[in-house]
N, C-alpha and C positions, 0 to 999 in steps of 0.2 A: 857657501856655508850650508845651505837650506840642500845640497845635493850629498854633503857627509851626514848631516842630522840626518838624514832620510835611511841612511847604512845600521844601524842598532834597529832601526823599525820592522827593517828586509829580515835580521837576522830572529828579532824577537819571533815575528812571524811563522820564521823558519820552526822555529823550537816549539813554538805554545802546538801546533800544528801536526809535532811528534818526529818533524827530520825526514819527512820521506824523501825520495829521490829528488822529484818534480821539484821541491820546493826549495829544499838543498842547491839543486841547478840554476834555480830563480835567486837566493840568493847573492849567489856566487859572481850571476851576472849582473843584479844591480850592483852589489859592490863595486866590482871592474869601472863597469859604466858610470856608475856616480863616482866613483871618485877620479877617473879621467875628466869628466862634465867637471868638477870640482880645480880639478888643473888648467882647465880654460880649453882644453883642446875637446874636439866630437869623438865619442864613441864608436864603437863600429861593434854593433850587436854579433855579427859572427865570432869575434876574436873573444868577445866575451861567453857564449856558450864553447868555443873550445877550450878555452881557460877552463870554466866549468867541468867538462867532460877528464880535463888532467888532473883536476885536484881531487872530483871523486873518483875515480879510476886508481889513482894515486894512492886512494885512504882503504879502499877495497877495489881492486881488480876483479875480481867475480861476477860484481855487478854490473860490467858489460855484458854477459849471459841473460841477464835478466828481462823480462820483457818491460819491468817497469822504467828500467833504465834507457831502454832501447825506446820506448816509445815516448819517455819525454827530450829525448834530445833530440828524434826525428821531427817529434810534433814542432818541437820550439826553429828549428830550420827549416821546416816548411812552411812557417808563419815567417817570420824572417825573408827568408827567399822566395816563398807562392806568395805571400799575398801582396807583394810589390808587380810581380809577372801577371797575377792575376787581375788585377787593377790598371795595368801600364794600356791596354788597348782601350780604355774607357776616358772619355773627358770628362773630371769630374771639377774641374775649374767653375765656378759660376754656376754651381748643383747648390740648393739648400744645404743644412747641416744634416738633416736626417736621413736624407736621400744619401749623401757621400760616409755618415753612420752605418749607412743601412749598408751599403755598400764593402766598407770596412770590413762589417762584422764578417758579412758573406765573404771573403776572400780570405780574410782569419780562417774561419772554420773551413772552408773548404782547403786550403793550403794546410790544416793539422791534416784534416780527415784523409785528403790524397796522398801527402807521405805517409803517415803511421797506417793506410788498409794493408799494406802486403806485408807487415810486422803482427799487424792484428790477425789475419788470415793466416802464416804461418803459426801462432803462437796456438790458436784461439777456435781455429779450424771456421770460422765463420764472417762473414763481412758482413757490415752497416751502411748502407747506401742512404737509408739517409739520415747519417750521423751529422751530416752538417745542419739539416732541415734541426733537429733534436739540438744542436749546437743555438743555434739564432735563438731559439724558443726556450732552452734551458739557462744559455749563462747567465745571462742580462739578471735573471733573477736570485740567481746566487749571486753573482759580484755586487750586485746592487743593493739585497736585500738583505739576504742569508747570511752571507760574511759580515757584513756590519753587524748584525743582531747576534753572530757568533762572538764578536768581540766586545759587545756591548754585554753579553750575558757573562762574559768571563770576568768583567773590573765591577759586577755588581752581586756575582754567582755569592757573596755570602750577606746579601740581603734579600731571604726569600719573599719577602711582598713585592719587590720590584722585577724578580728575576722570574716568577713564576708568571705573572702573563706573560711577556717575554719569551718563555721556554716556550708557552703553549705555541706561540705565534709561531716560534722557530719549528715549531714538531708540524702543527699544521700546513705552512709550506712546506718541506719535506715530502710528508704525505703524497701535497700536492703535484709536488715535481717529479716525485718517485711514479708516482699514478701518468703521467705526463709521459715521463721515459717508458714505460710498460706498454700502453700503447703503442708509441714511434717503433717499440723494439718490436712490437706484435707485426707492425706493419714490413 
């Protein structure tokens, strides 16, 4: 039950968010996924990014052309499939939680950043060596921070006493991340 409730959340998300590719594909795939979880049987995250890739393919074809298209469906199979490979030569059995986190994270990002560079580099004429370094140091604070105070500021956006510290806090991180990325890119 708690794996169907969770499908309207995926979808809200989608929309308040504006529909872009990446997010469209995310939730195409939780749907898939949660609602096979919901049938009792295990998902199989590939089957669900291809599902994905047919239904928006299916709604506009063009957008396989596109580099936004093209790089969230590499990224999301290179997380998928890197960072299990990247992860398999390591015994993380009997590691702390933060050590086998930390570890995670690092095979996430390196598994987006290693598929999508030669999409980037054709696209973009430039590569980021260390977009994963910029990854470990960047998301943690938007999944964690950012995004909540984004949804936090949108169910209180028409109570300006509570919403404007808030904003600030949201604009000041920003700032802070944007200053963060500028450097990693400097380097």
């Amino acid at each position: 039950l708690c794996a169907l409730l969770t499908i309207p959340a995926a979808w809200g998300y989608a929309l308040l968010t504006g529909g872009a590719t990446s997010t469209l594909r995310a939730a195409v795939m939780a749907t898939a996924l949660l609602a096979v979880r919901a049938s009792g049987r295990r998902g199989d995250s590939m089957s669900g990014l291809g599902l994905a890739a047919l239904l928006l393919l299916a709604a506009r074809p063009s957008s396989l052309f596109e580099p936004g298209f093209q790089l969230s469906f590499v990224a999301a199979a290179g997380v998928i499939l890197g960072a299990p490979a990247l992860l398999a030569p390591f015994r993380l059995q009997g590691r702390g939680k933060v050590f086998v986190g930390a570890a995670t994270l690092l095979a996430v990002s390196l598994g987006a950043s290693l598929s999508t560079s030669p999409i980037v580099a054709w696209h973009f004429h430039r590569a980021a060596p260390l977009g994963p370094l910029a990854n470990l140091i960047l998301v943690p604070p938007v999944a964690l921070v950012l995004l909540p105070l984004a949804v936090a500021l949108t169910l209180i956006a028409s109570w300006p006493a509570l919403a404007a510290p808030l904003a600030s806090l949201a604009i000041e991180l920003c700032g802070g991340l944007a200053a963060v990325a500028r450097v990693l890119a400097g380097l």
